[in-house]
C-alpha positions as semicolon CSV with decimal commas, in nm:
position;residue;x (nm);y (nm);z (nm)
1;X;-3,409;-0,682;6,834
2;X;-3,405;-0,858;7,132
3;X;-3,761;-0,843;7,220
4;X;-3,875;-0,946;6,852
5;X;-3,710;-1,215;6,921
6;X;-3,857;-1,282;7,229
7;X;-4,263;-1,331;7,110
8;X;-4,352;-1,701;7,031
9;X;-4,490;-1,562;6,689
10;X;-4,151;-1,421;6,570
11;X;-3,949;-1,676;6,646
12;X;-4,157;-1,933;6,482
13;X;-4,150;-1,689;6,237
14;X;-3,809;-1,708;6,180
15;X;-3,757;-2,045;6,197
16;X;-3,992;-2,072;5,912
17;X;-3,780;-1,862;5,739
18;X;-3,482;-2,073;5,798
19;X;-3,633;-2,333;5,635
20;X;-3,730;-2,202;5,337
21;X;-3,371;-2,070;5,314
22;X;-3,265;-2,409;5,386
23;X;-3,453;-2,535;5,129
24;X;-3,343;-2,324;4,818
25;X;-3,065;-2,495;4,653
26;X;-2,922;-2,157;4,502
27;X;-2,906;-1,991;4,876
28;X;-2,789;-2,315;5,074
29;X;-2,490;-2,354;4,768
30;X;-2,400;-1,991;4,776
31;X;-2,395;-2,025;5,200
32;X;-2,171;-2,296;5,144
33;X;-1,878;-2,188;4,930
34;X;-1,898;-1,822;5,143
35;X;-1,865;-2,050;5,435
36;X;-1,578;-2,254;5,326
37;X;-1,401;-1,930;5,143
38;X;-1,513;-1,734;5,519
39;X;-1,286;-2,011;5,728
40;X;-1,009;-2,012;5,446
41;X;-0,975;-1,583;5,528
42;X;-1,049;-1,682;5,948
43;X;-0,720;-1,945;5,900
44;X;-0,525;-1,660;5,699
45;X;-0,625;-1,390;5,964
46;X;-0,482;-1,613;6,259
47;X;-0,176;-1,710;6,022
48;X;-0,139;-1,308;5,932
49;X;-0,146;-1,220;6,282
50;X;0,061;-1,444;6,411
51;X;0,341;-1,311;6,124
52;X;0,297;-0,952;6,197
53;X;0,304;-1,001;6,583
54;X;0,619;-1,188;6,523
55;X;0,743;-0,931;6,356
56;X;0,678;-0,708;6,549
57;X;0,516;-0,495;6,278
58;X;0,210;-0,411;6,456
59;X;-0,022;-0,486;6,810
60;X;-0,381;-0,665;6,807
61;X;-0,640;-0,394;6,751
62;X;-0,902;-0,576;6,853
63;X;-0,955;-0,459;7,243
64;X;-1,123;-0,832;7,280
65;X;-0,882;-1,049;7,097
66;X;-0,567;-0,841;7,238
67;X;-0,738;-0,951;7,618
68;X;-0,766;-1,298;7,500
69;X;-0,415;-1,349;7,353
70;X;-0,251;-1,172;7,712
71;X;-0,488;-1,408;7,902
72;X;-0,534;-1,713;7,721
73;X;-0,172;-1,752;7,534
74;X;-0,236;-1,944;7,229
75;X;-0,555;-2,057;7,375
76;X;-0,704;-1,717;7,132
77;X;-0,659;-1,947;6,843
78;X;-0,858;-2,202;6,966
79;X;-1,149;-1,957;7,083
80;X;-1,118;-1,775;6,739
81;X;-1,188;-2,139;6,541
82;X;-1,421;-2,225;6,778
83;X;-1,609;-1,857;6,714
84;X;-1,569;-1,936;6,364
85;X;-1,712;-2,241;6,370
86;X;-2,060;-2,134;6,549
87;X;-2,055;-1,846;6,262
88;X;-2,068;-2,081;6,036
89;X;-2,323;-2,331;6,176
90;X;-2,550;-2,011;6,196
91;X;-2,470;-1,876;5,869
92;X;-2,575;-2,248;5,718
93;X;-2,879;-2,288;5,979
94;X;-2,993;-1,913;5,806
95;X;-2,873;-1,886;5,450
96;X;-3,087;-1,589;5,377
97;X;-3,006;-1,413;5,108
98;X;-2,994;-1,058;5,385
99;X;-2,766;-1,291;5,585
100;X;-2,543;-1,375;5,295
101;X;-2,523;-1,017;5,227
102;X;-2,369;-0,963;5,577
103;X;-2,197;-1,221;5,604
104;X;-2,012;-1,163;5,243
105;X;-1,951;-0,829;5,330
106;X;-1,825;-0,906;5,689
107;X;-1,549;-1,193;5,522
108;X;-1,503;-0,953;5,271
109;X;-1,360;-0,668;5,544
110;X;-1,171;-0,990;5,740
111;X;-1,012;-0,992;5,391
112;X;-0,896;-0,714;5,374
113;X;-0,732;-0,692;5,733
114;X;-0,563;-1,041;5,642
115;X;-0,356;-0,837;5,306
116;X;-0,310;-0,530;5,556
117;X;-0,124;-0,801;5,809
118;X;0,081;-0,971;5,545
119;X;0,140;-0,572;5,430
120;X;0,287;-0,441;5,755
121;X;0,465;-0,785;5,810
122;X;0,677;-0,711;5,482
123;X;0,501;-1,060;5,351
124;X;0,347;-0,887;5,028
């Protein structure tokens, strides 16, 4: 992937193909409101894990965030919106429909970890 990336051709290539993206109305909507509904779950997962930690129902499983909350105290939160944020950007920049697809599914697993958090906190 990497080295596609890397030719003059393919990268012109794809930035043609961000603009066309960019320039369909139906794909540069549908980018939007996963965008805004994506950073609505990112908020929840933070919020989540902050409950169940509290409550001691359960540890970070992610081996990267768990580093980042020992080392960085509530400075994770920060780095997590600020991840976020460049997801996001990209996800607008590219609003493919095979990047929506990802991306959908991706918020759609994030979902899904935000229920199991409120679960195991004894919230729902």
């Amino acid at each position: 992937m990497v080295f596609t990336l890397a030719s003059s051709k393919r990268r012109q290539q794809l930035g043609e193909d961000a603009r066309r993206s960019r320039a369909s109305a139906w794909q540069t909507g549908i980018a939007w409101g996963l965008v805004i509904f994506y950073n609505f779950v990112g908020v929840a997962d933070i919020i989540s894990t902050v409950i169940a930690l509290d409550a001691g129902a359960g540890v970070e499983a992610n081996p990267f965030l768990n580093a980042m909350m020992v080392h960085a105290g509530d400075g994770w939160i920060i780095a997590k919106l600020g991840l976020q944020g460049l997801i996001s950007f990209m996800v607008l920049w590219f609003p493919h429909f095979i990047v929506l697809f990802f991306f959908t599914m991706a918020t759609t697993g994030n979902l899904l970890i935000v229920l199991n958090n409120f679960s195991i906190a004894g919230v729902i």
